[in-house]
Every structure is written in C-alpha cells, then in structure tokens.
C-alpha positions in Angstrom: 0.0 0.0 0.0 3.0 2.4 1.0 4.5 1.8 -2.6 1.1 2.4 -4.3 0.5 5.8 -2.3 4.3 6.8 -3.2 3.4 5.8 -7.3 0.1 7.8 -7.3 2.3 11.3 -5.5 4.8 11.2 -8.0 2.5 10.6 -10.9 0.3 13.6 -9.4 3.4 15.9 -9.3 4.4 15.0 -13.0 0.9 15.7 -13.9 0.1 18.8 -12.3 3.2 20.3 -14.1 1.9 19.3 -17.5 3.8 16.1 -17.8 3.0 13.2 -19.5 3.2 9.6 -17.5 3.1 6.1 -18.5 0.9 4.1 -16.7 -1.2 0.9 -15.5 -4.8 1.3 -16.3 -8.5 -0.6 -15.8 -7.0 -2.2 -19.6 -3.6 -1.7 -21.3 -1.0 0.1 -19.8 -1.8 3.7 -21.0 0.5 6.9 -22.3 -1.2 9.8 -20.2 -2.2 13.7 -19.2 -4.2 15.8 -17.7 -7.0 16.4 -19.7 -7.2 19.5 -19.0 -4.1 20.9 -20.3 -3.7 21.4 -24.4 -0.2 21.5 -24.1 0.0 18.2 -22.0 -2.3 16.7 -24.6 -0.3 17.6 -28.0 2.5 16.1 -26.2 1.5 13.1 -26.3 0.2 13.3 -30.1 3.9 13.8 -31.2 5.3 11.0 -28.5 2.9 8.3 -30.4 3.4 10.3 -33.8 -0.5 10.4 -34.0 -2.7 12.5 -35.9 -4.3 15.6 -34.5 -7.9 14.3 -36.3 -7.9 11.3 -34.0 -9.2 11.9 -30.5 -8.1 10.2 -27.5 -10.2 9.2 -24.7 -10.5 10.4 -20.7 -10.8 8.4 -17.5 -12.6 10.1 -15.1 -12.9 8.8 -11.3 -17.2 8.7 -11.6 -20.2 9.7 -13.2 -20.3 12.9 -11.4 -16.7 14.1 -12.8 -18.2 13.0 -16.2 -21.2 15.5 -15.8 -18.3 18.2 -16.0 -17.6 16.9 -19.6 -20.5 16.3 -21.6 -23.5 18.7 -22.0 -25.8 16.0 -20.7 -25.5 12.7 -19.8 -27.5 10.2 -21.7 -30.3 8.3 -20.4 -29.4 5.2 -17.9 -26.0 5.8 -17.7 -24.9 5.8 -14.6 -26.9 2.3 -14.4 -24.9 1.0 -17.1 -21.3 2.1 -15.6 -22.7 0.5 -11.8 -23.4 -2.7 -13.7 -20.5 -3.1 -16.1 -18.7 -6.3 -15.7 -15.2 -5.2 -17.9 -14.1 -1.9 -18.9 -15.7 0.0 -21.0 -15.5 3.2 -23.0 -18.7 5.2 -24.0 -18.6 7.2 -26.4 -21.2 10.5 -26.0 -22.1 13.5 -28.1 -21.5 16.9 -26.3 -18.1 17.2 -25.2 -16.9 20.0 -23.6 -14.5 21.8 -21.3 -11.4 20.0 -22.7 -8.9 20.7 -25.3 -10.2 20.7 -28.8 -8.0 17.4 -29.3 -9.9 15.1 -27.4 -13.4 16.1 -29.0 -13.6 14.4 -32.1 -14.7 16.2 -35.2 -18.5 15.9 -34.0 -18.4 16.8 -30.4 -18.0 13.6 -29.2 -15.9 12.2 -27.0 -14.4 8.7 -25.4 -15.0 8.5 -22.3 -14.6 5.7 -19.2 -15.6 5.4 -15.9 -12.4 3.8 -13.9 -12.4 1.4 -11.2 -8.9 -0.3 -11.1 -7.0 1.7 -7.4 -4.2 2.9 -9.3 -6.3 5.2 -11.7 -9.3 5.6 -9.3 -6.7 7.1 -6.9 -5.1 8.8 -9.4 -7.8 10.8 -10.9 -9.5 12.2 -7.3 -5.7 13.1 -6.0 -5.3 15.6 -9.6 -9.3 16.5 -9.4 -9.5 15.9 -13.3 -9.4 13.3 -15.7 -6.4 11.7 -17.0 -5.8 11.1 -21.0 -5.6 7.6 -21.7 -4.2 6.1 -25.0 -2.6 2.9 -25.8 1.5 2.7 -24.6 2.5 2.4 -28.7 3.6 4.1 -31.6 1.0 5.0 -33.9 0.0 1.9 -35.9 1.7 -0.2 -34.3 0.0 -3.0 -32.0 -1.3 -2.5 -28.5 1.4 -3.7 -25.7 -0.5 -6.8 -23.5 1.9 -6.0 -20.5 4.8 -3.4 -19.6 7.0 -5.9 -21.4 5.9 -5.4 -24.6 5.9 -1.9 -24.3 8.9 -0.2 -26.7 11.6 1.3 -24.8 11.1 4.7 -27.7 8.4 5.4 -25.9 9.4 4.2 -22.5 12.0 6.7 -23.3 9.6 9.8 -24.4 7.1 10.0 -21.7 8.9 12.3 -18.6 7.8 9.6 -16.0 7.2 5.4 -16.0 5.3 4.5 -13.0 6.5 1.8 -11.1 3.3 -0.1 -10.3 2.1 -3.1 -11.9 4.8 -3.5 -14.3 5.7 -7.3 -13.1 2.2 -8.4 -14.3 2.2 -10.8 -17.0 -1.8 -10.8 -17.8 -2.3 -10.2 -21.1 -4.6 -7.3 -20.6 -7.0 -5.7 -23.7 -8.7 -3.0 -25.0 -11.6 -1.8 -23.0 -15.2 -2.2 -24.6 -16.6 0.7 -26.4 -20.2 1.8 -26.6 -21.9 4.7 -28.1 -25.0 6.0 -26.6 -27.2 9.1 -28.0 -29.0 11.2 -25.4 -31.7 9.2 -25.1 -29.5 6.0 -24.3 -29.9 4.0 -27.6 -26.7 2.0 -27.4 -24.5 1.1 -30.8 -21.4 -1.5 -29.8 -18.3 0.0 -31.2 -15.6 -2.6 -30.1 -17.0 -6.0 -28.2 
C-alpha cells in the first residue's frame, strides 16, 4: 500500500506540471495527461506520432466528474457504468471543457468510468481526468503488459510508473459503446 500511495504522488506531481506519464490502467498500460491541459495533450500526439484528427479518450474517477464533460449525460447511464462487468468506453455526443484534441470532429468524446485503485486514486488526487491512449507508436500493436511496451516510448514519456509493471496478464482493449441522449446503445468494439 506504502508503494502504491508513493506511485500515485509522484504521478500527481508530474501531472500537475503538464507532464505526460506512463501508466497501469482498468485495460492496457496507457500513455497519459491531464485532460485539462492542451499542451500536456499535444504532447503526447507527437510522442505516439498520432494524428491531430484522432481523439483520445478520458478516464474520469465517476459519473459525477463525467457531468463536468459532456452537456448531458444520456439516459441510464450511470446504471450502465454501476453494472459493467469489464471496462468499457462510452462514447457520447457533447463534449466539452477539454482541449479541442480530445473532442472528435462531431463533439464527441471517449470517455470511461475507472475502477482499477491505481487510476481511481489517481484521478481524485489531480481533481481531473487523465488522458488515456494505448502505450504504442501509432500503428503499431497495442502492448499486452509493460514488457511489450517499446523502450522509444518508455524513453519519451517524462515519467514510468513503477506499479504493476511485473504483471504478466495479457490485458486488452476496453469495450466501447456509443450511446445518444436518449440511451440508444451502438457496440463499437466488443
């Protein structure tokens, strides 16, 4: 527990000065940012040699923080996050009070509810969501486990946290579901 409290303070340090981590999240291990901060966020578009025109999506610590981000939250919800069994990203028109980047092209944005300690923690210590994206180069395959991830981009985050990275699970992509306002559900990714 000691080690875990130590991982999330220096991750919140690195974050509150608009640095970008590498971490263990509810899925893959994740390149990350305040949401909040442009700067933080274009960062990391040049660290995975992304394009601008593809948004990224946020982990926020509930369904209250995810009122602050979307201009209404659709229909059932927050019954739908309490009664997910895996991960899973929702994708929900509206987006707002985040940098342009992470709202794609029609307001939308990606969007998950975490539950795993490290990010949970995480995200109430900094009072805002954390950018998550997959710990790769654009393109290129989705790391399983800290392993697999490159040392390039080990290398071009400002900060590794040391949590988690023994774990051999293979972990994967979270879900991803897209709801309208008036909760009609479309499965993106199963």
């Amino acid at each position: 527990m000691k080690h875990l409290l130590k991982e999330i303070q220096a991750a919140e340090e690195e974050l509150l000065v608009g640095n970008v981590i590498l971490y263990p999240t509810d899925t893959v291990w994740g390149i990350g940012c305040d949401a909040e901060n442009p700067r933080a966020v274009r960062k990391i578009y040049k660290i995975k040699e992304r394009q601008e025109s593809k948004s990224m999506i946020i982990l926020v610590s509930d369904v209250e923080m995810l009122r602050r981000y979307v201009q209404e939250v659709p229909t059932g919800l927050e019954r739908l996050v309490e009664a997910q069994e895996r991960p899973t990203t929702y994708v929900l028109s509206g987006g707002q009070n985040l940098p342009q980047e992470l709202v794609a092209e029609d307001g939308s944005i990606g969007i998950r509810v975490v539950k795993e300690e490290f990010c949970h923690r995480l995200i109430l210590q900094i009072g805002r969501p954390l950018v998550s994206t997959s710990a790769n180069l654009s393109g290129e395959p989705s790391p399983r486990s800290f392993s697999e991830i490159s040392d390039e981009i080990k290398q071009r985050v400002d900060y590794v946290v040391q949590w988690r990275q023994e774990e051999e699970v293979e972990a994967r992509p979270s879900r991803i579901v897209q709801i309208d306002w008036n909760g009609k559900q479309t499965v993106i990714r199963e």
